[in-house]
Every structure is written in structure tokens, then in C-alpha cells.
C-alpha positions in Angstrom: 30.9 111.8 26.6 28.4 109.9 27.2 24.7 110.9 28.2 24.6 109.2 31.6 28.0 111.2 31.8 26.5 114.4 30.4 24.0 114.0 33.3 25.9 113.5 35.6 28.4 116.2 35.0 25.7 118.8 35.0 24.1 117.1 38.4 27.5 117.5 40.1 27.6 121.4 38.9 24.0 121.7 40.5 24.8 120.3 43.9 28.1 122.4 44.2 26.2 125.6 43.3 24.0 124.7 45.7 26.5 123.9 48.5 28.2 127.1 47.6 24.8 128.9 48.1 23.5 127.0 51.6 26.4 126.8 55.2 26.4 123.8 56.5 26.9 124.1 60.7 30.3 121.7 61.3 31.4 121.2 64.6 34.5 119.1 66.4 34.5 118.0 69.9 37.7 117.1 71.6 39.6 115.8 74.7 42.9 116.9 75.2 44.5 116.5 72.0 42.1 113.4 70.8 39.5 114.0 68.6 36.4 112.3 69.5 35.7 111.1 66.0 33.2 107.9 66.8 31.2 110.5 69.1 31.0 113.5 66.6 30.0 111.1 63.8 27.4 109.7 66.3 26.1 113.6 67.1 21.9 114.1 66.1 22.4 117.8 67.9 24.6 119.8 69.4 23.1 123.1 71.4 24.9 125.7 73.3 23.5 128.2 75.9 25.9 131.4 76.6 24.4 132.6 79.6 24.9 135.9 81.0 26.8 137.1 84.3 28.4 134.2 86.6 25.9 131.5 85.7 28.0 128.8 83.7 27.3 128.3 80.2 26.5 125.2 79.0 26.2 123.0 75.9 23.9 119.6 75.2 25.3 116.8 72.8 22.7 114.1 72.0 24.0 110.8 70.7 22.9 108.4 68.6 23.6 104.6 70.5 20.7 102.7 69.2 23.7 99.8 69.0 25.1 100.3 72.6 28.4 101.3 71.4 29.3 104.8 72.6 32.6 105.4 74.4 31.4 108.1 76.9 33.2 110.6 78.3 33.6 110.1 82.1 31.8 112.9 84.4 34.3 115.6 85.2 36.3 114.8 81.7 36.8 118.5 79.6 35.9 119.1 76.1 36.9 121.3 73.9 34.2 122.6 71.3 34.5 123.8 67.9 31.8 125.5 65.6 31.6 126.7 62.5 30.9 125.8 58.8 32.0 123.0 56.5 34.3 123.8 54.5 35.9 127.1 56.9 37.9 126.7 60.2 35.8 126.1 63.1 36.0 128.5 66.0 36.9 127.6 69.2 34.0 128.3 71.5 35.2 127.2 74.9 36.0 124.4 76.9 33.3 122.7 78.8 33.1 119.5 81.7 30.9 116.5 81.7 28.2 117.6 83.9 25.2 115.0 83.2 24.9 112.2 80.6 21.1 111.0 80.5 19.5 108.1 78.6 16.5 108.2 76.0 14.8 105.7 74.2 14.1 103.6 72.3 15.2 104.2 69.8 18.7 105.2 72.5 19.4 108.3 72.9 22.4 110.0 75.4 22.5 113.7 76.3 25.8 114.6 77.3 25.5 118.3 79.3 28.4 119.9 80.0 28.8 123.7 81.5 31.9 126.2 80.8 33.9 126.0 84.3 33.2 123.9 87.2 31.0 125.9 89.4 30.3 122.7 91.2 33.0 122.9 93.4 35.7 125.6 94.2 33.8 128.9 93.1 31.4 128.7 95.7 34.1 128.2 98.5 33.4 131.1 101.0 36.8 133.0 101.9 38.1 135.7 103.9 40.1 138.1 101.6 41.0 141.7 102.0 41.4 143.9 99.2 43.4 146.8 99.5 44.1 150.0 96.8 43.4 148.0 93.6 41.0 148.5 90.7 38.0 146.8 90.2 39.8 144.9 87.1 42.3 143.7 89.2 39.7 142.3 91.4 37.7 141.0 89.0 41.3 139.5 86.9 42.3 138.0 90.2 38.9 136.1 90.7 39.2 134.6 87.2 42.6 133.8 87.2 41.7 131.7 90.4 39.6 129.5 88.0 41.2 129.5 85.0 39.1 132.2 83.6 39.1 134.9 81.0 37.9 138.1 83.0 35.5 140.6 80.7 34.8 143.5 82.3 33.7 147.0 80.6 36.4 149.9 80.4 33.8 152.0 82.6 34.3 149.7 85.5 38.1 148.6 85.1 39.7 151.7 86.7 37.9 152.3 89.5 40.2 152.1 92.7 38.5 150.3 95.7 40.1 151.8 99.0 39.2 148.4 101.0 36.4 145.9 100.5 36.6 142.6 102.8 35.3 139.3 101.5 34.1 137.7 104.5 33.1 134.2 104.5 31.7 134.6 101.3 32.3 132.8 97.6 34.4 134.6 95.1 30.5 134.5 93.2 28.6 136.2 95.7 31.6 139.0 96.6 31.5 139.7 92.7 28.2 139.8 92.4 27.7 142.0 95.3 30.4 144.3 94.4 28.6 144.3 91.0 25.6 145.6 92.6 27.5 148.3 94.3 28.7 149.5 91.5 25.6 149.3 89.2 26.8 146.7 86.8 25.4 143.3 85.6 26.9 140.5 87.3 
């Protein structure tokens, strides 16, 4: 063995110590089944904001397109997000819709914003609905269903009948939150 080779041995020991000792963040950012693999290697940061109650949450991609060449997703178009650390499986942190892209620069810059379910649209539809003996949960798991939507609700609240409570041109987000604040929960 040479001493270049010596060197370089032991330098290669070094840098996997210290890749053992130090997570790197990893991430993947899909569309359907397609990974985006020209935008995630194009990524500078990646934040996400898990908001509380029925406000959406929401995650920013900025780009690097200093040479003009980013495919962008369209408006509207969902993406799946995936976080983690290199070298372990990412988790699957949600699935998110173009909201916003924005332009910075130079040198260019796009910020992609996307939020957790479309509350541009549907969930703020005001409807007439009459709910008869059922539980909170079911309520609340009825709502969510509607949307596509995991319901979380805490075992306190999940069991409590409602004899009759009448949604009355009003949005599935403002009968929730009001039946939250009848019931002394956080919406």
C-alpha cells in the first residue's frame, strides 16, 4: 500500500465516522407515482408549517433556476412529501397542493407553497345539514371524510352523543369550529 493510499484509506474512515456521528435531513417530493428528481436535486430549502386546528398546513420549496430550466408543477397539482434522514426511510408527512409559486432574483429563485388540503374551495361551502343521535366522532369523521381527510379527535370528545345540532348555511369549518367551542375544545 502505497502512502497516497494509506491516506486515503484513513481519510475515508474519518468521513464515515463522521457521517455515522452527524443526520443528514433527506427528503423526496413526488407526483403521483413520479418522482420529481430534476426538482428535488434543484431544492436550496424545504420548510414545513403543521399548523394547529382547521387552518391548513403548509410547506415552502425554494428552487434553484438560475438557468431557466425548472419543470414546475402546475397550480392545483398534489405532492406528496417525504422527510427523513439519509441513509433511513423517509416518512411520509402528507400530501400537499400547489398553492403559489413566486419568483426571486437574481440570482433566480422559485418558492413553490403548497398547503395540506384545498381549503380554497369546497370546505368553506356553507350547507344545511341536520345531525341527528350521533357522536361527536362521527361528526367530526363525516366532515373529514367529505375531504379526504384523516379525523383526530381526543377520546374525551369522541363519545359524546349530540341529540340534534343543525348546520345552517354554514361551512363544514365554521359548524366544527363552533361545535368545538361548545364543547370546550381547540378547533
Amino acid at each position: 500500500m502505497t502512502p497516497t493510499d494509506a491516506i486515503t484509506l484513513k481519510i475515508n474512515s474519518y468521513m464515515d465516522t463522521l457521517n455515522d456521528a452527524v443526520k443528514v435531513p433527506d427528503f423526496s417530493i413526488t407526483v403521483g407515482e413520479d418522482e420529481l428528481d430534476d426538482l428535488n436535486k434543484r431544492v436550496m430549502s424545504l420548510s414545513m408549517t403543521d399548523n394547529r386546528g382547521f387552518e391548513a398546513d403548509q410547506v415552502v420549496i425554494s428552487v434553484d433556476d438560475t438557468d431557466g430550466e425548472v419543470q414546475l408543477p402546475k397550480r392545483g397539482t398534489k405532492l406528496a412529501v417525504l422527510m427523513g434522514w439519509k441513509g433511513e426511510a423517509l416518512i411520509y408527512k402528507g400530501l400537499y397542493i400547489v398553492d403559489e409559486i413566486s419568483h426571486e432574483g437574481p440570482p433566480d429563485r422559485l418558492d413553490i407553497t403548497a398547503s395540506s388540503a384545498d381549503f380554497r374551495a369546497e370546505f368553506n361551502v356553507k350547507r344545511e345539514v341536520s345531525w341527528h343521535d350521533v357522536t361527536v366522532g362521527r361528526v367530526v369523521s363525516a366532515i373529514a371524510h367529505r375531504y379526504g381527510l384523516k379525523a383526530q379527535i381526543s377520546e374525551m370528545l369522541m363519545d359524546i352523543e349530540i341529540d340534534h345540532a343543525d348546520q345552517t348555511q354554514e361551512s363544514d369549518m365554521s359548524f366544527l369550529t363552533r361545535m368545538a367551542d361548545m364543547l370546550g375544545a381547540v378547533a
